[in-house]
Biopython code that builds the backbone (N, CA, C, O; Angstrom):
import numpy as np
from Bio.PDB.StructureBuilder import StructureBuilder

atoms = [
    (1, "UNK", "N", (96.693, 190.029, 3.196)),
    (1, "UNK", "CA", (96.729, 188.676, 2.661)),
    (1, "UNK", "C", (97.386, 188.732, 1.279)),
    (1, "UNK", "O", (97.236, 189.667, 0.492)),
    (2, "UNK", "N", (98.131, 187.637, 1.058)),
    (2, "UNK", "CA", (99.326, 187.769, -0.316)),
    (2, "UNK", "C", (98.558, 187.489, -1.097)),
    (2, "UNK", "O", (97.528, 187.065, -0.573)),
    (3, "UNK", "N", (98.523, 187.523, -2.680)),
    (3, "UNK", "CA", (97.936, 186.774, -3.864)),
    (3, "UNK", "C", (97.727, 185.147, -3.508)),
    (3, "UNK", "O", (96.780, 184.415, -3.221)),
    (4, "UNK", "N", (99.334, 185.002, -3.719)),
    (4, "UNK", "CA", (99.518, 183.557, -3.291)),
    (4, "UNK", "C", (98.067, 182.903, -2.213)),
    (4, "UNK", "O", (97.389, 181.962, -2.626)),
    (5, "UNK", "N", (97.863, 183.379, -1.239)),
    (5, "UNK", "CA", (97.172, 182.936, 0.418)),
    (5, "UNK", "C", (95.633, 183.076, -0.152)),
    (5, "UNK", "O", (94.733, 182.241, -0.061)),
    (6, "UNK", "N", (95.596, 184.386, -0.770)),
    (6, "UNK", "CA", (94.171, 184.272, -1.905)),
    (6, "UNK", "C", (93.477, 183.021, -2.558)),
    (6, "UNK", "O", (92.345, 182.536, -2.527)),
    (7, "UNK", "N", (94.719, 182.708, -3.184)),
    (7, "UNK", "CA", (94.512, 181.785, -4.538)),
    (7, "UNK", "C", (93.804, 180.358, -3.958)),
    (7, "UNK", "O", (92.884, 179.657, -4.382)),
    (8, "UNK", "N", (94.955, 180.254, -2.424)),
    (8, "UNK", "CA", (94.936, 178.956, -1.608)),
    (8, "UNK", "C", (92.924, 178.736, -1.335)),
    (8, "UNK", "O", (92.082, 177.856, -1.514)),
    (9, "UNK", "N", (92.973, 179.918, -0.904)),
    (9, "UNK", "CA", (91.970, 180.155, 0.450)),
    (9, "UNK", "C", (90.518, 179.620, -0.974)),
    (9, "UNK", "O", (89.646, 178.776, -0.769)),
    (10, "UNK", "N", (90.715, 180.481, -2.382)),
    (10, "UNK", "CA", (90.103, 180.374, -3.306)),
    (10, "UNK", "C", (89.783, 178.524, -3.469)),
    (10, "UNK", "O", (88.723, 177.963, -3.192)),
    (11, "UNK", "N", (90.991, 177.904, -3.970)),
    (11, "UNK", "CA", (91.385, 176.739, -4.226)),
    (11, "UNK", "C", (90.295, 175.871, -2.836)),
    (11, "UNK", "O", (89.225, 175.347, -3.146)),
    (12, "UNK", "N", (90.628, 175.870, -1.904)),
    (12, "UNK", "CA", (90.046, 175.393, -0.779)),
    (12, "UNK", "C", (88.527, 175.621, -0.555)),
    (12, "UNK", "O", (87.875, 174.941, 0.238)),
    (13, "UNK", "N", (87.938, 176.764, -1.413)),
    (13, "UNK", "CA", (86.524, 176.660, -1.114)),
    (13, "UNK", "C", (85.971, 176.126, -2.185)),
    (13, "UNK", "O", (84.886, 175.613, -1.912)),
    (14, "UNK", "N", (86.407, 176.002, -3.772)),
    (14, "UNK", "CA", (86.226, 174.860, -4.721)),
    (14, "UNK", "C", (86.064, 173.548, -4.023)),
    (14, "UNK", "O", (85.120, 172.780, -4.209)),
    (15, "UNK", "N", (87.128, 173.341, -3.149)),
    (15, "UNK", "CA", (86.957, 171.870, -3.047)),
    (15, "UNK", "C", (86.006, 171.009, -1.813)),
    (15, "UNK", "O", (85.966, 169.799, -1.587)),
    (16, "UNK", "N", (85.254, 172.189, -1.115)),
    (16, "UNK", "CA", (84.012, 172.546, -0.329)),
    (16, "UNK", "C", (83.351, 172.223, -0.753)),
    (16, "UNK", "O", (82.617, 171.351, -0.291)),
    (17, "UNK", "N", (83.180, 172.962, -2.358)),
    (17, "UNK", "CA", (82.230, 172.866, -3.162)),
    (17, "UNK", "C", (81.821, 171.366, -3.164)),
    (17, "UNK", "O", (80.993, 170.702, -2.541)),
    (18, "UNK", "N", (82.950, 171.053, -4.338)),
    (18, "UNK", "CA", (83.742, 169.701, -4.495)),
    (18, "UNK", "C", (82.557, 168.493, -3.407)),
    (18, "UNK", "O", (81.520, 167.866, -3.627)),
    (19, "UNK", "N", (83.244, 168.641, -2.534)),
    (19, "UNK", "CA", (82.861, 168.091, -1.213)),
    (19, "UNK", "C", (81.480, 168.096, -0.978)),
    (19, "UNK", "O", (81.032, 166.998, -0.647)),
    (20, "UNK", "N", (80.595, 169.112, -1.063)),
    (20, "UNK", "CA", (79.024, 169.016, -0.869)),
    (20, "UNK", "C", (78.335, 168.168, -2.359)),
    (20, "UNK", "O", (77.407, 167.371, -2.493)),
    (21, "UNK", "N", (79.334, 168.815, -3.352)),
    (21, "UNK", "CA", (78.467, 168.043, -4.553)),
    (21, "UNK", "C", (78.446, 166.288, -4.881)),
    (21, "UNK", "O", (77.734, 165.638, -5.646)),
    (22, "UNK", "N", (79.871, 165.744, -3.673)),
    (22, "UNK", "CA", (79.750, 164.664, -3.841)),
    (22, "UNK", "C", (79.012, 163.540, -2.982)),
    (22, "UNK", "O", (78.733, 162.371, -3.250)),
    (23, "UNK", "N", (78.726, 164.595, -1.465)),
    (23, "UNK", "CA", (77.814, 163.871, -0.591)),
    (23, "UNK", "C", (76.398, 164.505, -1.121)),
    (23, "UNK", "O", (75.769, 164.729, -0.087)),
    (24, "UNK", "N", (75.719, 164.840, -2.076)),
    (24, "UNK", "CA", (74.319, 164.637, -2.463)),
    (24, "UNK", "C", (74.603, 163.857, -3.596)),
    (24, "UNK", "O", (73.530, 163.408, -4.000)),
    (25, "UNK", "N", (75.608, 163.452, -4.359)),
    (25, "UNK", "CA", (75.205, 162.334, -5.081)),
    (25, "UNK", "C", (75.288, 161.033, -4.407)),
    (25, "UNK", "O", (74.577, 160.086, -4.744)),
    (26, "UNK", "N", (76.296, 160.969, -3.297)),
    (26, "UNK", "CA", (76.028, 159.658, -2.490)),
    (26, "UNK", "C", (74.439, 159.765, -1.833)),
    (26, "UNK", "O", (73.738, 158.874, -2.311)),
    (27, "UNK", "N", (73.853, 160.458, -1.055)),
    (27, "UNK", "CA", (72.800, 160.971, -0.981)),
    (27, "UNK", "C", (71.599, 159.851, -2.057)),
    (27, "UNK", "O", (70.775, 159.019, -1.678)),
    (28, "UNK", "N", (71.973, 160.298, -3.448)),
    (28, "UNK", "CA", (70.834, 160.284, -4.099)),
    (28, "UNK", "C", (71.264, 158.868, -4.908)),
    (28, "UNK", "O", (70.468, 158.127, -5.484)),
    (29, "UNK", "N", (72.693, 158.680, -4.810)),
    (29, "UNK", "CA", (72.933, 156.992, -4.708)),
    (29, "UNK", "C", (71.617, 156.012, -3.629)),
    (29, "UNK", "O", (70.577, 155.369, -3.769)),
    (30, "UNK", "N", (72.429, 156.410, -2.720)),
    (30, "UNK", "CA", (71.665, 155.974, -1.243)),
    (30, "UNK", "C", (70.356, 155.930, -1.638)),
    (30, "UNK", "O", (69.888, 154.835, -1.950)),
    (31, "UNK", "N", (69.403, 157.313, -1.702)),
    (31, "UNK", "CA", (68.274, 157.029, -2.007)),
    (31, "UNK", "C", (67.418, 156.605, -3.152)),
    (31, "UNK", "O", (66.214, 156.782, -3.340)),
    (32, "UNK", "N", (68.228, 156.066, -3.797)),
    (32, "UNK", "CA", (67.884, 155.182, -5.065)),
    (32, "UNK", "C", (66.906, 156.499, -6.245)),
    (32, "UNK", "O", (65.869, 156.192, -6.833)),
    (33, "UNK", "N", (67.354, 157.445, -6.306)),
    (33, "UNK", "CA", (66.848, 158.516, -7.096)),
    (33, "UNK", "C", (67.174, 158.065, -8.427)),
    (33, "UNK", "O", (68.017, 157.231, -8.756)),
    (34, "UNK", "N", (66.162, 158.924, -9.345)),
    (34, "UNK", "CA", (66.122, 158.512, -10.903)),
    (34, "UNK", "C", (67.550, 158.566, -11.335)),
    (34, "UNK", "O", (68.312, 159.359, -10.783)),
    (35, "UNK", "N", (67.978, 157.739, -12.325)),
    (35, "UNK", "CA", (69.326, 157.771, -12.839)),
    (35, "UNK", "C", (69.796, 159.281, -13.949)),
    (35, "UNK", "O", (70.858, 159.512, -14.527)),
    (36, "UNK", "N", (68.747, 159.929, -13.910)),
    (36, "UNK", "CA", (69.022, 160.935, -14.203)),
    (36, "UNK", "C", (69.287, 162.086, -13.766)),
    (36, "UNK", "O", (69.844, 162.880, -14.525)),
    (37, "UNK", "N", (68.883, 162.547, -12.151)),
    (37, "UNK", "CA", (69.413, 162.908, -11.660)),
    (37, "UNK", "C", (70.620, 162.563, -10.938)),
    (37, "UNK", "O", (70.870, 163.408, -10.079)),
    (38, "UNK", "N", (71.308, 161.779, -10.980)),
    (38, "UNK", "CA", (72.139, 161.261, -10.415)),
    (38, "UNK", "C", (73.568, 161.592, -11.768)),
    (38, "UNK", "O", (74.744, 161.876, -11.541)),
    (39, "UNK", "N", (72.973, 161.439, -12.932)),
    (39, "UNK", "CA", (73.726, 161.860, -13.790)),
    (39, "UNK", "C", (74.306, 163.006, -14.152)),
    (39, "UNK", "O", (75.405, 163.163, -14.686)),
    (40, "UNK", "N", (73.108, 164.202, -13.674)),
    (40, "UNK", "CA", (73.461, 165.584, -13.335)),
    (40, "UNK", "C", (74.324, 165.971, -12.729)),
    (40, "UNK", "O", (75.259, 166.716, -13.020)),
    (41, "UNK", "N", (73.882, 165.182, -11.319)),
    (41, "UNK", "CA", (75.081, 165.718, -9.948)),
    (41, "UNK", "C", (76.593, 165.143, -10.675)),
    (41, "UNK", "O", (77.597, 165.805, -10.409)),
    (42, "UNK", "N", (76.717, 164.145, -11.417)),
    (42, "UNK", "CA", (77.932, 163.733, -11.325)),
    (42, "UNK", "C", (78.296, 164.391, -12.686)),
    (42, "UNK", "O", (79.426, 164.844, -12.508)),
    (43, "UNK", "N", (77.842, 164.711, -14.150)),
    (43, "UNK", "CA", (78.287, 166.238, -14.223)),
    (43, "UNK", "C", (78.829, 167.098, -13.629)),
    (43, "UNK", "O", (79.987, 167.493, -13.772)),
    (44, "UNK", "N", (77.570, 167.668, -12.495)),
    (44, "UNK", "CA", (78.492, 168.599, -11.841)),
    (44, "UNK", "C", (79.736, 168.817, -11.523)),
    (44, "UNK", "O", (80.492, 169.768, -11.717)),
    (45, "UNK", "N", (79.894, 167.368, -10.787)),
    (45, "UNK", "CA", (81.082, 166.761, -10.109)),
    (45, "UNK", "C", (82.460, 166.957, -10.963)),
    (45, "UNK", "O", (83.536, 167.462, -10.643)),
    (46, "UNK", "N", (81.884, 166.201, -12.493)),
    (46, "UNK", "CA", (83.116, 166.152, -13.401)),
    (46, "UNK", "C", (83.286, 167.677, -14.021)),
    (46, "UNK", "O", (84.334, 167.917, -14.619)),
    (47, "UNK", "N", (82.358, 168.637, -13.906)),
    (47, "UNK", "CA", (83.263, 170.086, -14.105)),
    (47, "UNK", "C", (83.616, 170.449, -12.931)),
    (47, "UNK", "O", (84.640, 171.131, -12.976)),
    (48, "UNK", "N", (83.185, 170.279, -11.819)),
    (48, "UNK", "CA", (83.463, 170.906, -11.225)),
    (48, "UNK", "C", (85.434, 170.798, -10.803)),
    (48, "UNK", "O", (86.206, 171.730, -10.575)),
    (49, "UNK", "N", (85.744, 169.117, -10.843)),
    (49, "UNK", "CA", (86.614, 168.896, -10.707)),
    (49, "UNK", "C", (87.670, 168.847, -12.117)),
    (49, "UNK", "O", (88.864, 168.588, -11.964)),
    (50, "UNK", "N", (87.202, 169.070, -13.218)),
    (50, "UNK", "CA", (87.785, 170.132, -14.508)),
    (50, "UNK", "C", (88.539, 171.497, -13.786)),
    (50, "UNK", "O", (89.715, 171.839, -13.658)),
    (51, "UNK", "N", (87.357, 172.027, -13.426)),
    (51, "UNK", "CA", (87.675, 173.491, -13.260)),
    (51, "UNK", "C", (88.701, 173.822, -12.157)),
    (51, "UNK", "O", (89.329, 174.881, -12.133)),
    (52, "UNK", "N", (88.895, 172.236, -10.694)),
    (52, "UNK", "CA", (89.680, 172.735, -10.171)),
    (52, "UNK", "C", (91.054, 172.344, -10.996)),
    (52, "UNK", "O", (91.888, 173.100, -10.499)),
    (53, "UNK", "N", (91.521, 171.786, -11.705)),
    (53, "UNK", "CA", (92.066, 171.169, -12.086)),
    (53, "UNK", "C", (93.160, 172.189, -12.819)),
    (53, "UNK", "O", (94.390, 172.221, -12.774)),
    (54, "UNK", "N", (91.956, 173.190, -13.669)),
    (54, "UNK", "CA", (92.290, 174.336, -14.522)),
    (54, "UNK", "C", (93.299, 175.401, -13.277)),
    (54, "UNK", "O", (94.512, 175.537, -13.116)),
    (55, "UNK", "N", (92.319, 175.884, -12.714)),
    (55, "UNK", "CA", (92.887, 176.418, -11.397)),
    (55, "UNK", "C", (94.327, 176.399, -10.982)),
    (55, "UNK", "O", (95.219, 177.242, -11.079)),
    (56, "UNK", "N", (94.264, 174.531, -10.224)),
    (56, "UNK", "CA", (95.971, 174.488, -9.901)),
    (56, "UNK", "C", (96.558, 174.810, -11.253)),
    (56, "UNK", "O", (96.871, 175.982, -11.463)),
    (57, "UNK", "N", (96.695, 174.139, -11.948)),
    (57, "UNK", "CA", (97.585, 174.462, -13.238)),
    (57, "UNK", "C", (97.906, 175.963, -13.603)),
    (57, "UNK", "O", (99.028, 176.467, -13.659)),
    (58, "UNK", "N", (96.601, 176.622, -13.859)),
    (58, "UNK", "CA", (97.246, 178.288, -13.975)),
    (58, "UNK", "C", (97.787, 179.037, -12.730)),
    (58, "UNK", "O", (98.261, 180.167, -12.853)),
    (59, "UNK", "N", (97.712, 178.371, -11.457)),
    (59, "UNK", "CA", (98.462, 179.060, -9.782)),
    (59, "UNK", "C", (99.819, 178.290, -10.480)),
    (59, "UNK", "O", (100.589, 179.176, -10.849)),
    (60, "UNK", "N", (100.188, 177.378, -10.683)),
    (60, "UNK", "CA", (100.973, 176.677, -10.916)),
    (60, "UNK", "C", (102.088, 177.417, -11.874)),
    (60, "UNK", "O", (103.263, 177.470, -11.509)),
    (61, "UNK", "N", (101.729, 177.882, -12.898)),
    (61, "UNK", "CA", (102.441, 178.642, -14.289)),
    (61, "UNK", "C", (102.699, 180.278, -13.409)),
    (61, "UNK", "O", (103.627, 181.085, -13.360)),
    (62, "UNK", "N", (101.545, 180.203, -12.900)),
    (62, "UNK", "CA", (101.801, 181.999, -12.283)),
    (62, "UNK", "C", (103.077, 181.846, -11.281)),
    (62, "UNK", "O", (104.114, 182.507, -11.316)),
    (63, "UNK", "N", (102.693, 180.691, -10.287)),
    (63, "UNK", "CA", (103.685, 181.539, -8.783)),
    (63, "UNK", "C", (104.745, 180.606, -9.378)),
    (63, "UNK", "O", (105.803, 181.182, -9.126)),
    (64, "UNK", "N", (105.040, 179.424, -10.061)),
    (64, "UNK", "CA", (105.806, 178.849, -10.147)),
    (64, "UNK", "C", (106.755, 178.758, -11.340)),
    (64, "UNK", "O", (107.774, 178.068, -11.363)),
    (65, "UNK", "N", (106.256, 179.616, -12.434)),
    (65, "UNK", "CA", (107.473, 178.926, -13.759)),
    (65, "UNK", "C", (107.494, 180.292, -14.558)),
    (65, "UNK", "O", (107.722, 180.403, -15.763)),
    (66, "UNK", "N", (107.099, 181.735, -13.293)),
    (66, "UNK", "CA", (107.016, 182.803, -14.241)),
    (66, "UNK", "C", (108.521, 183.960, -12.968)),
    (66, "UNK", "O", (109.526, 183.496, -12.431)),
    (67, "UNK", "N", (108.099, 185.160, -12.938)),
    (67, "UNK", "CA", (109.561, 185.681, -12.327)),
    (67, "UNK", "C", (109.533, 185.509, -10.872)),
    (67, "UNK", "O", (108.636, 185.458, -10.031)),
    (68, "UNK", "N", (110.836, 185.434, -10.854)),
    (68, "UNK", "CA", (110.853, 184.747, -8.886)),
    (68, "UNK", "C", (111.479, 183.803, -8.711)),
    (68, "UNK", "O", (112.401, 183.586, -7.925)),
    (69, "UNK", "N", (110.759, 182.885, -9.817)),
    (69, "UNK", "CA", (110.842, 181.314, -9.415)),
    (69, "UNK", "C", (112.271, 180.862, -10.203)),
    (69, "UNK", "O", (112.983, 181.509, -10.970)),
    (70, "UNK", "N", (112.410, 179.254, -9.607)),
    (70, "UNK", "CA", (113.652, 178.706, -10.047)),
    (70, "UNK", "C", (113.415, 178.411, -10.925)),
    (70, "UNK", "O", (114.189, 179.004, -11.677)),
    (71, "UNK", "N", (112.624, 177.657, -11.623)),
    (71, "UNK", "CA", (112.592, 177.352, -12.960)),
    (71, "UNK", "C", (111.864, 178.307, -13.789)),
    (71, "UNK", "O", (110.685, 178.023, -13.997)),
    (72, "UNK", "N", (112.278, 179.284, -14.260)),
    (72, "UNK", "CA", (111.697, 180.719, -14.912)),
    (72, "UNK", "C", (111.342, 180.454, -16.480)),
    (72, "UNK", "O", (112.102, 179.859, -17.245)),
    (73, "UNK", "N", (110.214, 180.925, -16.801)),
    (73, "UNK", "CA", (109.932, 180.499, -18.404)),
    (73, "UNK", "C", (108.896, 182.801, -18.794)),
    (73, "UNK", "O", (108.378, 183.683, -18.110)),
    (74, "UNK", "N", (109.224, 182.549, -20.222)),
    (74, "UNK", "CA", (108.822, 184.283, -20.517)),
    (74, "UNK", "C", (107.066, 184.100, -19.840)),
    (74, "UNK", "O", (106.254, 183.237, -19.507)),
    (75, "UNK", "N", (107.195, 185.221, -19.919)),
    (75, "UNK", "CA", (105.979, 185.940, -19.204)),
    (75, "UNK", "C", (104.377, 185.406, -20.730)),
    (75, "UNK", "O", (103.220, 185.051, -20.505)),
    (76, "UNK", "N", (105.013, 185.575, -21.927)),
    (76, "UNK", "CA", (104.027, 185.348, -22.837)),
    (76, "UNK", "C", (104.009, 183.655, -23.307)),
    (76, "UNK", "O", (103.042, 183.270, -23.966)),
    (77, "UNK", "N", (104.807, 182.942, -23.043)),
    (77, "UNK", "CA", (104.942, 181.960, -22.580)),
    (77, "UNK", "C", (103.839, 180.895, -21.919)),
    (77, "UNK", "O", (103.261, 179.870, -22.281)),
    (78, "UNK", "N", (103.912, 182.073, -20.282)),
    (78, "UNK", "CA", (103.109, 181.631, -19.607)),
    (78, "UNK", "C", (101.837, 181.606, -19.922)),
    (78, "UNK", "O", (101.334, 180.484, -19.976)),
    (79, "UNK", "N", (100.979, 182.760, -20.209)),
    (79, "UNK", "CA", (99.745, 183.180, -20.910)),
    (79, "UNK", "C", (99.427, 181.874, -21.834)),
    (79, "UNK", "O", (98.501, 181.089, -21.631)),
    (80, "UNK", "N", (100.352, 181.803, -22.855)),
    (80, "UNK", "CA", (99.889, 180.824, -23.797)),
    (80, "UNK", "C", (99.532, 179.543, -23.297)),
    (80, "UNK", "O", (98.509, 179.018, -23.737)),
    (81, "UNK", "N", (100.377, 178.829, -22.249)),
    (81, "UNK", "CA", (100.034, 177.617, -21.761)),
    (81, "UNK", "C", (98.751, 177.828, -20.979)),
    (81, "UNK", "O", (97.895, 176.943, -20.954)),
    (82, "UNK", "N", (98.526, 179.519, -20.040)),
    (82, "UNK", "CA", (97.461, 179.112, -19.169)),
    (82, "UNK", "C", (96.006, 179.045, -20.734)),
    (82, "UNK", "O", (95.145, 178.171, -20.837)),
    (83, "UNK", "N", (96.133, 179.798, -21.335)),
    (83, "UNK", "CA", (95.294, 179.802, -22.465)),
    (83, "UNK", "C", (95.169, 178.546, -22.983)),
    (83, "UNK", "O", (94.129, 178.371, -23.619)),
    (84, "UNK", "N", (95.946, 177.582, -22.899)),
    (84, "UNK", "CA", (95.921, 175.994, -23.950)),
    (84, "UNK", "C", (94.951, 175.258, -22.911)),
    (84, "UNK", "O", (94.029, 174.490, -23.189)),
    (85, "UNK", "N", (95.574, 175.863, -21.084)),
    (85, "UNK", "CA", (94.627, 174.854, -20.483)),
    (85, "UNK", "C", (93.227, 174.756, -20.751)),
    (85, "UNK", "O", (92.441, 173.868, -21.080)),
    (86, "UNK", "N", (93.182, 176.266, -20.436)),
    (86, "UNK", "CA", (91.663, 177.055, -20.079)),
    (86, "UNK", "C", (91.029, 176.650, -21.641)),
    (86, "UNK", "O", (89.802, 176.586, -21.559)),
    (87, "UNK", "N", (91.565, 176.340, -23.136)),
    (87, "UNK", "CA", (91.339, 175.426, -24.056)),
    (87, "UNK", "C", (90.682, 174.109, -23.836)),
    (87, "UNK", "O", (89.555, 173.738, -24.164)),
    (88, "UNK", "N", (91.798, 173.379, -23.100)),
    (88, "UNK", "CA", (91.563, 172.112, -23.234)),
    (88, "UNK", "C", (90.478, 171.915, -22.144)),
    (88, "UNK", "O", (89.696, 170.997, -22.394)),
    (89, "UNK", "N", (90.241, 172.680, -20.825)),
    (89, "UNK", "CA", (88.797, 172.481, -20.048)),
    (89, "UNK", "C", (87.769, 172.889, -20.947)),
    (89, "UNK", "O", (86.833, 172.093, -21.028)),
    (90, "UNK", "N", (87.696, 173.945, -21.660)),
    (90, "UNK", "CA", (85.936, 174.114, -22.360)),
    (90, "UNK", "C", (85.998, 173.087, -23.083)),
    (90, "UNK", "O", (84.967, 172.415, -23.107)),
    (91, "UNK", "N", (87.062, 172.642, -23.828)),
    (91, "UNK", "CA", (86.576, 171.287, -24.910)),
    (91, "UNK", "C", (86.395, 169.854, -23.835)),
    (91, "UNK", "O", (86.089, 168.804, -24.400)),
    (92, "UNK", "N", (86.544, 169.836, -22.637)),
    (92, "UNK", "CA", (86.682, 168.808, -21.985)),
    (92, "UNK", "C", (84.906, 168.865, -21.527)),
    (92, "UNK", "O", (84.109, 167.934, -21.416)),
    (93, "UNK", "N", (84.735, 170.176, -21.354)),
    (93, "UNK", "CA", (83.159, 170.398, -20.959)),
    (93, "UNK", "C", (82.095, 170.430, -21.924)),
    (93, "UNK", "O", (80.940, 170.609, -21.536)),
    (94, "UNK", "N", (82.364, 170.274, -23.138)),
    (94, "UNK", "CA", (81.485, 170.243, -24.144)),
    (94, "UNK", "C", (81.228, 168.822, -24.236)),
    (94, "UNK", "O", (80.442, 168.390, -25.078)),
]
sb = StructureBuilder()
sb.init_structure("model")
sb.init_model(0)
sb.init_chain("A")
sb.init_seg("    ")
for serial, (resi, resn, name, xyz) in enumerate(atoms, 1):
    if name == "N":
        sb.init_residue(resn, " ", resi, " ")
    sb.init_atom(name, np.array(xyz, "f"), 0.0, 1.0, " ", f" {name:<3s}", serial, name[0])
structure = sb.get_structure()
């Protein structure tokens, strides 16, 4: 299995995740649960969908804008942008 098919297979069970965390907050919509738990799950929800977010973006800089690819940018380059993302998600999660 390639890096690339990794990353996918990776990417795809996030959004599983994704997927279960948003049918127990409909769930706990539905069952009229305290508004505080309901606030949790959708936390969850909003890192969770941060983090995939982070994800595509650094698959994105790797298979796509580093060597190989058509639009080629330096190798330290790349690092720095995946570093600004992986920045801008912890301050997005605080």
């Amino acid at each position: 299995m390639s890096q690339h098919e990794r990353e996918k297979l990776k990417l795809q069970q996030r959004v599983r995740k994704l997927r279960g965390q948003l049918d127990a907050l409909d769930r706990a919509l539905t069952g009229d649960e305290d508004c505080g738990d309901q606030l949790m799950l959708l936390a969850a929800v909003r890192g969770g969908i941060n983090s995939l977010m982070g994800e595509v973006l650094e698959d994105h800089i790797r298979f796509h804008l580093t060597a190989g690819s058509k639009e080629q940018i330096a190798p330290e380059l790349a690092e720095d942008l995946i570093d600004l993302g992986n920045l801008c998600t912890s301050l997005q999660a605080a």
